[in-house]
PASEBA-1860 file (N, C-alpha, C; in nm, 3 decimals):
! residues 54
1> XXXXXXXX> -2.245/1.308/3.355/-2.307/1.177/3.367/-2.228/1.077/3.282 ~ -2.150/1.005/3.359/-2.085/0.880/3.297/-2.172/0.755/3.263 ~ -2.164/0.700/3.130/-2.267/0.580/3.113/-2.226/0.468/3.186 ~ -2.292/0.373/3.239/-2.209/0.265/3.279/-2.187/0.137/3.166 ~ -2.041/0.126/3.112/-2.037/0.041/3.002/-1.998/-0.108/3.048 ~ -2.026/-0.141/3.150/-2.002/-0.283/3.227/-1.854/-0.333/3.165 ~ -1.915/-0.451/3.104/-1.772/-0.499/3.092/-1.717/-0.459/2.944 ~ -1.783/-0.384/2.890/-1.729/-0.315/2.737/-1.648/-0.201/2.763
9> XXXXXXXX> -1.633/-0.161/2.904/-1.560/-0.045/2.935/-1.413/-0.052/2.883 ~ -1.340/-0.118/2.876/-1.187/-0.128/2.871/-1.219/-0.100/2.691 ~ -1.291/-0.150/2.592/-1.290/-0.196/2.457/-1.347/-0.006/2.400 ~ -1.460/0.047/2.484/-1.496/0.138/2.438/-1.451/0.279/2.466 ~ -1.390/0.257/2.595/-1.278/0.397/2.608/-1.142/0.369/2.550 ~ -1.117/0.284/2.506/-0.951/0.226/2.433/-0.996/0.298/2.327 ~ -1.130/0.274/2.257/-1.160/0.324/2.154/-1.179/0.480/2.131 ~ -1.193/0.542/2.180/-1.254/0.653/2.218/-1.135/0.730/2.219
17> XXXXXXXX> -1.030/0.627/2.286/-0.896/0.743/2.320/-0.819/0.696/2.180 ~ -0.829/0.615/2.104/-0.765/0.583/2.056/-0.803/0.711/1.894 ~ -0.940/0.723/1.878/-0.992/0.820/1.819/-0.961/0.946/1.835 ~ -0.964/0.989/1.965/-0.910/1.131/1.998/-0.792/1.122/1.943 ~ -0.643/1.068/2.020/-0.550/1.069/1.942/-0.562/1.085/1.822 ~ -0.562/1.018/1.697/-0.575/1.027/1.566/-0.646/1.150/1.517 ~ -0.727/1.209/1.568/-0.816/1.320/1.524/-0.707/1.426/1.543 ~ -0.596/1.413/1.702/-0.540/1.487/1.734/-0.411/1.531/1.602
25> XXXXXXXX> -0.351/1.401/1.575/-0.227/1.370/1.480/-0.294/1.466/1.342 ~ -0.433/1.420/1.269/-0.466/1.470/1.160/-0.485/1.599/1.186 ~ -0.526/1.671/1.289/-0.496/1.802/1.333/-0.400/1.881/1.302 ~ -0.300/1.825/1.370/-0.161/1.874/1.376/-0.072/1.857/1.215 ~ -0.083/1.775/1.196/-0.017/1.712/1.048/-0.116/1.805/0.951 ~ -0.274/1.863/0.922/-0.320/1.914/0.854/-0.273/2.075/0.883 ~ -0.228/2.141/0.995/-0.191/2.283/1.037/-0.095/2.262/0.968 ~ 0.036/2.177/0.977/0.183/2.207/0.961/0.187/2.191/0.766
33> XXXXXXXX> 0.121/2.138/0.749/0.097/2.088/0.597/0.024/2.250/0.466 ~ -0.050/2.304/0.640/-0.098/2.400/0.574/-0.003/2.547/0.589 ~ 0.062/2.574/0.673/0.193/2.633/0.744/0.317/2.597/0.583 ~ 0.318/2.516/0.572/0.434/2.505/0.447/0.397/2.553/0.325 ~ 0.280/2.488/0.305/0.195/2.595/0.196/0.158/2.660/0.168 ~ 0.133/2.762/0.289/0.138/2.939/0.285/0.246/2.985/0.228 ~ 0.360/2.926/0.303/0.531/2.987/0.290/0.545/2.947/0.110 ~ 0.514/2.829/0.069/0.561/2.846/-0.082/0.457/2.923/-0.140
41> XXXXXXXX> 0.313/2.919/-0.128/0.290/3.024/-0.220/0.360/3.142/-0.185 ~ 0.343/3.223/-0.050/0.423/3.322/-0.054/0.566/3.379/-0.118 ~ 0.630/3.259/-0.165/0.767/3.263/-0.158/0.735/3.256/-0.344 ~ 0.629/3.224/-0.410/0.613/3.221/-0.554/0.532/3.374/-0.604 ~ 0.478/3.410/-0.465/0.425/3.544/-0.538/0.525/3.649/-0.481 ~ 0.610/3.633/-0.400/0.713/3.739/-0.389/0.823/3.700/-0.539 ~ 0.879/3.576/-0.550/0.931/3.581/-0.691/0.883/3.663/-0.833 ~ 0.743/3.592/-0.846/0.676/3.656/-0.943/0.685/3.798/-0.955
49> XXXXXX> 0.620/3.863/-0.804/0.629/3.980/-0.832/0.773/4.036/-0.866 ~ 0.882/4.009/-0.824/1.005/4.063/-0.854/1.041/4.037/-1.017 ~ 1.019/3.953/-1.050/1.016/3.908/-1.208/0.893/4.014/-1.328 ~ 0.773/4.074/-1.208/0.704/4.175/-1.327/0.582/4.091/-1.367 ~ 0.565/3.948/-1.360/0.480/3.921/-1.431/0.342/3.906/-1.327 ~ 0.236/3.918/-1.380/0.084/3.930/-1.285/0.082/4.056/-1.254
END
C-alpha cells in the first residue's frame, strides 16, 4: 500500500532515498573501518605474542 503524497511526493521520496543512501555509505564505511581494526589488533597480538609478553 503506497500512501498518496500529492504534491509532497517529489520532496518526500528525494528524502527517503536520500536517507537510504547515507544509511547505506555509514554501513559500508562502519564494516571497512571495522575490517582494518580487526587486522591491527590481530597484527599487535601476533607481535606481542612473538615478543613473550601477555
Amino acid at each position: 500500500m503506497i500512501p498518496d503524497l500529492g504534491k509532497y511526493a517529489e520532496a518526500v521520496l528525494g528524502a527517503y532515498g536520500l536517507s537510504l543512501l547515507l544509511l547505506a555509505a555509514l554501513l559500508i564505511l562502519t564494516l571497512r573501518r571495522g575490517k582494518k581494526a580487526r587486522a591491527a589488533l590481530r597484527r599487535i597480538e601476533e607481535e606481542t605474542a612473538r615478543h613473550g609478553k601477555g
